[in-house]
C-alpha positions, 0 to 999 in steps of 0.5 A: 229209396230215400226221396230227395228234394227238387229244391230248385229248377228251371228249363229252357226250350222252343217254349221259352226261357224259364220257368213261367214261360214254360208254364204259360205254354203249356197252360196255353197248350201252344206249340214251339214247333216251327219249320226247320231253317237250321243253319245250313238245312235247306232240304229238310222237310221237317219242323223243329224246336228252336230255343229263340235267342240263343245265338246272341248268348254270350259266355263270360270271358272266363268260360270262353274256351267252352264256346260252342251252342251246347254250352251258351244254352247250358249257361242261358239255363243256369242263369234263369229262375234264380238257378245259380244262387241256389247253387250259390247257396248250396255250395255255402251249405255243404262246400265245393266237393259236396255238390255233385255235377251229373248231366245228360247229353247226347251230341254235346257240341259237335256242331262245333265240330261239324262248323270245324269241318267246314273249315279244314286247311284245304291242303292238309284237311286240318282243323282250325287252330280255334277248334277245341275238341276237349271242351265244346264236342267232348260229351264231358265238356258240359259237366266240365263248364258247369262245374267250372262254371261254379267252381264247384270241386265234387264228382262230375258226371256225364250219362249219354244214353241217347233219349234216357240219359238225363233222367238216368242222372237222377238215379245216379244222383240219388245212389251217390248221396245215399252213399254219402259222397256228395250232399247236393247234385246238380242234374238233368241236362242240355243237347243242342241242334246240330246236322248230325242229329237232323240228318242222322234221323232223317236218314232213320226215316223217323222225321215227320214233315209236320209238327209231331203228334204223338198217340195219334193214329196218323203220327208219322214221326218225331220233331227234334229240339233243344233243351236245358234243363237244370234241377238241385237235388238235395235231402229234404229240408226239416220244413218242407212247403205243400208243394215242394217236390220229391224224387220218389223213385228212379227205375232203370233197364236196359233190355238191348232189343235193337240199336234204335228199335224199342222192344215190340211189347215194350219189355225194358219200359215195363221193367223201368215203370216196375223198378220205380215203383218198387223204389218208391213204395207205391203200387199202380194205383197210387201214380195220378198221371203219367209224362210218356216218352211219346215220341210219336213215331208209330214204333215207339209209341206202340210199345210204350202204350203196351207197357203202361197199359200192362203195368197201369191199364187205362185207369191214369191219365197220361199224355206226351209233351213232346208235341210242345217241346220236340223231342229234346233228345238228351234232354228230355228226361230233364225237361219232362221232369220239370214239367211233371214238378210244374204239373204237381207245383200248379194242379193240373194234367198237361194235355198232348198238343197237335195229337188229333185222334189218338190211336184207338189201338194203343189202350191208355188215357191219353190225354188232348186237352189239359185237365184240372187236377191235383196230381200227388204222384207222377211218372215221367218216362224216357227210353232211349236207343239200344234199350236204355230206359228210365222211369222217375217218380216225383211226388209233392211233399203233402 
């Protein structure tokens, strides 16, 4: 594929808001995992990654019939790291129909729903006249506000494939601008808190009662979180900063093993790593680490560690943020690529926070401490539930 420029980027999680607390974190190797007190949860036993401040996050009155905590997290998200002048300066470059709105969510806002439910008439079981399906728990509504949001008047897109969807919009994102439809996209992605999620994998039995620890030998299950995570992505300017960095190539699959079970050898994660590499014209040898989905439960890191190692070996290092993060869900493709451009932005490895032993069984180089390095090329992974998987390759410009 022809790469395209991140031009600009920003995320917000349990780590913080924007780019620079992102990287303190990380750098720190520090945790945003607390112990579950969300909303009406009193019997969960579990930690989670909290965006702080979000609650008090008010949207303009323009945008207010898209009130829900999917969306103020989305407009937290655009208004750090100078985000929305860039897209401001996009629009003015290329025009309102030339900038692209794809985005992943899994839940979207159905918390509101859930709020909503709560709520129903007592004799009739009717919603509250106040609950707006269309723009809050609709999986479109976050591509609608953020368009709206702009002004923009371009194609927009929402991809909800669980764990994978917002980095499969890079994908989508680069075939739409190679065909010439739009010059400009705004991608990656934005999920929410909500009981659905917590309780629905609890009933999984994939929640782990502490903070998660991915590739360890004694990882018992995932952390749920929230995220936004925001990324122009655009042709490369004729003049391009050394650290300016590229989307590479994009690999997808979908093997459809099981609803929520990975294949057991990892065939899809094998098969996204191999398209990616194809697309970008580089061989194993040429990627210097490796963002792993990482979910730390036992399943799904077992079958993403056979696939590196088959596609890899042990030869790159690798590491999973998730023990940082959370497991940000439909976010997550955005947020670890954001963190894989800070990697290649600022030299170094980011090490797998609250993995103790790694698993002796699982054959790569799994990375516990950060390590000082000048990575050109990484791959960041995210695979989701009924085999959905993606592998981005991002690489500095020189």
């Amino acid at each position: 594929m022809t790469p395209l420029q991140l031009s600009h980027f920003t995320t917000a999680s349990c780590l913080g808001h924007g780019l620079a607390a992102t990287l303190a974190a990380l750098r720190a190797q520090q945790s945003g995992l607390t112990p579950c007190a969300f909303e009406t949860v009193t019997d969960l036993h579990t930690y989670i990654g909290e965006v702080a401040g979000l609650d008090p996050t008010a949207l303009p009155v323009r945008l207010a019939d898209y009130e829900c905590r999917n969306n103020r997290l989305a407009w937290l998200g655009l208004q750090q790291d100078g985000f929305s002048d860039a897209v401001g300066a996009a629009v003015a470059r290329y025009g309102r129909r030339r900038v692209g709105v794809l985005l992943g969510t899994s839940t979207s806002g159905i918390l509101e729903t859930e709020q909503a439910f709560r709520h129903r008439d007592p004799a009739s079981g009717a919603l509250p006249d106040d609950f707006h399906y269309r723009t809050t728990h609709n999986t479109y509504s976050v591509a609608d506000f953020v368009r709206t949001a702009f002004k923009l008047e371009g194609p927009a897109v929402v991809v909800s494939t669980a764990c994978s969807s917002s980095a499969k919009v890079f994908a989508s994102a680069a075939r739409m601008i190679a065909a010439g439809v739009i010059d400009a996209a705004i991608v990656g992605g934005v999920d929410s808190l909500c009981l659905t999620t917590l309780y629905g994998f609890n009933s999984l039995e994939l929640l782990s009662p502490g903070p998660c620890r991915p590739y360890d030998v004694d990882r018992n299950g995932l952390s749920i979180g929230e995220a936004a995570a925001f990324i122009l992505l655009e042709r490369p300017a004729d003049s391009l900063d050394a650290d300016a960095v590229l989307l590479l190539g994009a690999g997808e699959s979908s093997d459809a093993h099981h609803m929520s079970s990975p294949h057991p050898e990892g065939l899809g994660a094998r098969m996204a790593m191999a398209a990616a590499l194809k697309a970008a014209g580089l061989q194993p040898a040429d990627i210097d680490y490796i963002n792993l989905h990482g979910t730390a439960t036992p399943s799904n890191d077992a079958a993403e560690g056979r696939a590196v190692a088959a596609v890899f070996g042990n030869t790159v290092p690798c590491s999973s943020t998730k023990g940082a993060t959370g497991h940000t869900l439909g976010a997550a493709g955005g947020v670890e690529a954001v963190i894989s451009a800070l990697a290649l932005q600022h030299g170094f490895l980011p090490g797998g926070v609250n993995t103790r032993c790694v698993d002796p069984d699982i054959p790569v180089q799994y990375l516990t401490a950060n390590r000082e390095a000048a990575p050109r090329r990484v791959l960041s992974n995210s695979f989701g539930f009924g085999g959905t998987n993606c592998s981005l390759i991002l690489g500095r410009a020189a």
